[in-house]
N, C-alpha and C positions, 0 to 999 in steps of 0.2 A: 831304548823303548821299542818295545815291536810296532812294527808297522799299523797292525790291528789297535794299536791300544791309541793310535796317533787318531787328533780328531781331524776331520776330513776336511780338506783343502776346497775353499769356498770363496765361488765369485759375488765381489760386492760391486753393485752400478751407483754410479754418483749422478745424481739426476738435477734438474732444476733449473728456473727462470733463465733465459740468458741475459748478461750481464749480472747476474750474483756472484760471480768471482769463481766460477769451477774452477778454470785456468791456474788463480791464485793459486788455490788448499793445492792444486795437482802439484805446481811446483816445489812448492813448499816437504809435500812428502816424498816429493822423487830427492830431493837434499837432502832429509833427515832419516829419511826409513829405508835403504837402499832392497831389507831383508822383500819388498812388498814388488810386486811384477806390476807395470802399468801399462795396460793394455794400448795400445797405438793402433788407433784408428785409420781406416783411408777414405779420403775425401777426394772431391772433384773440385771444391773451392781454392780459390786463387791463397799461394801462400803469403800470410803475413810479414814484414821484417824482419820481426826478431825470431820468427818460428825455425827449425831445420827438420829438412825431412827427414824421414824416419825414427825425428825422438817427441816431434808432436803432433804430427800426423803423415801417414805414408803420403803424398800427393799424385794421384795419377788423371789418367785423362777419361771421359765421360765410357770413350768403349772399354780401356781396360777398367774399369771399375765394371761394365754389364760382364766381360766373360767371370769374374768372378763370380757376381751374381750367378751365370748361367752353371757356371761351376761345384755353385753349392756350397761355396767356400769362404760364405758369411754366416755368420751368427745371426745376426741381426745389420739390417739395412734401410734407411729412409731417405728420401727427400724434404731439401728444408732451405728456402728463401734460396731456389731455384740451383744448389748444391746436394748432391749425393755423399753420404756418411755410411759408412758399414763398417763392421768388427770381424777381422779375420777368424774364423774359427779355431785354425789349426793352433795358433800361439796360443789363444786362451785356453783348451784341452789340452795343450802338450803340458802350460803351466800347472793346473788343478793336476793330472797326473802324477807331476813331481812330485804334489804336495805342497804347494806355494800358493801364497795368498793371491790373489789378483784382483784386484781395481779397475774396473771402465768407467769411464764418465761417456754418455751419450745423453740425446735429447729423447722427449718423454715417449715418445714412438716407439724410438732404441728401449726403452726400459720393458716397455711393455710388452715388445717380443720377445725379451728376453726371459720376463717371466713366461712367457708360455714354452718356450724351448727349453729354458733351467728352471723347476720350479724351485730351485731349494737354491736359487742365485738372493743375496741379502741386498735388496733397495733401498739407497737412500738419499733420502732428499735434502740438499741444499738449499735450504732459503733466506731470504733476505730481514733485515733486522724490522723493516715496514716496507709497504709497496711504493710509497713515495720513493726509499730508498735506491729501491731500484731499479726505478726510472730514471733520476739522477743520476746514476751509475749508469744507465744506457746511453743516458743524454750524452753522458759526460765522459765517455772513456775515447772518442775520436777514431774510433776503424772503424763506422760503417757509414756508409753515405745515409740521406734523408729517407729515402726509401726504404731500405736495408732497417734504420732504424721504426721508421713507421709500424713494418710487419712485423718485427718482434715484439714492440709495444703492444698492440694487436692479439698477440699468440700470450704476452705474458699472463694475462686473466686465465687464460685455460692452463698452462700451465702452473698458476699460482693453485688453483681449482683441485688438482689431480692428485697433492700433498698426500691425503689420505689413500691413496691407494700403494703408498710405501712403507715400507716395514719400521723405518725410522727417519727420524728430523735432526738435521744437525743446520743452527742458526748460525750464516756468518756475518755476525756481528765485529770479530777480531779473526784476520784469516790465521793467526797463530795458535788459535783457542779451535777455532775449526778444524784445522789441519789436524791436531792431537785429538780432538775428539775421533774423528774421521778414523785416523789410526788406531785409537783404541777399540773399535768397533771390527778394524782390519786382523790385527795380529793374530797370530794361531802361537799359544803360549812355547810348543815346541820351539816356533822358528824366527822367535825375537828374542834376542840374550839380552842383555842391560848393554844398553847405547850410553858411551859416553856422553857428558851434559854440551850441549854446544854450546858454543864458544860466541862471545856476541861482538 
């Protein structure tokens, strides 16, 4: 296929409430879709247990995150419940160059820069099956202290609020059902062959 005829390689952002399960879909497609780039954030927040650096988020420390910053060498960049989040530029323009799909999940901040930086970048919002849900899921998932959970409860209203300013909704009601949606909205028909059925 020539190159011209190839449709263009398009970044999608995964947005939405925190505690909706981003995390889930994320893993779920880095298992089953290898064909899709996921973008690897860095952050100045303390790492989780089960996390490792550099496959879920880069971790550095508050100055090397600002020479980035001062560097120009983020996409997009916020503060959020007193941790800095930004998206390397160069890995996601080297990946769209390729011609490879690429996926970011950030918070609603993140998304919104990044429409103004990419406007032709594909927003999509993650949301919850009802808002009681995902409080329960905030309540209930056990990483963040009282606090920690207070402000996001807090922030979730503006973030449930902001839905309509993305280009599409994908409901995670079943993170299996989400994950494939998710995907299908990801693939560039060139550069996903037929995936074998997994295996359960």
């Amino acid at each position: 296929m020539d190159d011209d005829a190839r449709p263009a390689a398009r970044l999608t952002v995964l947005s939405g409430p925190s505690g909706v399960g981003k995390d889930s879909v994320i893993e779920l497609i880095r298992a089953r879709s290898p064909w899709i780039k996921l973008s690897v954030s860095v952050t100045t927040r303390k790492k989780r247990d089960y996390e490792t650096d550099g496959e879920h988020y880069h971790f550095v420390t508050r100055s090397e995150f600002q020479r980035l910053v001062d560097g120009d060498q983020l996409l997009e960049w916020a503060e959020f419940a007193g941790n800095l989040y930004g998206t390397p530029r160069a890995q996601v323009e080297g990946w769209l160059a390729q011609g490879r799909p690429v996926l970011l999940k950030i918070d609603l901040q993140g998304a919104r820069q990044v429409r103004a930086t990419m406007p032709d970048a594909q927003l999509v919002f993650l949301a919850p099956p009802s808002v009681d849900e995902l409080r329960r899921r905030l309540i209930g998932r056990g990483t963040d202290d009282e606090d920690t959970i207070r402000r996001r409860l807090a922030h979730a209203d503006e973030e449930l609020a902001a839905e309509k300013e993305f280009d599409r909704t994908v409901v995670n009601d079943f993170v299996e059902r989400a994950a494939d949606e998710l995907v299908g909205l990801l693939g560039s028909s060139f550069l996903t062959p037929a995936q074998p059925p997994v295996s359960s």
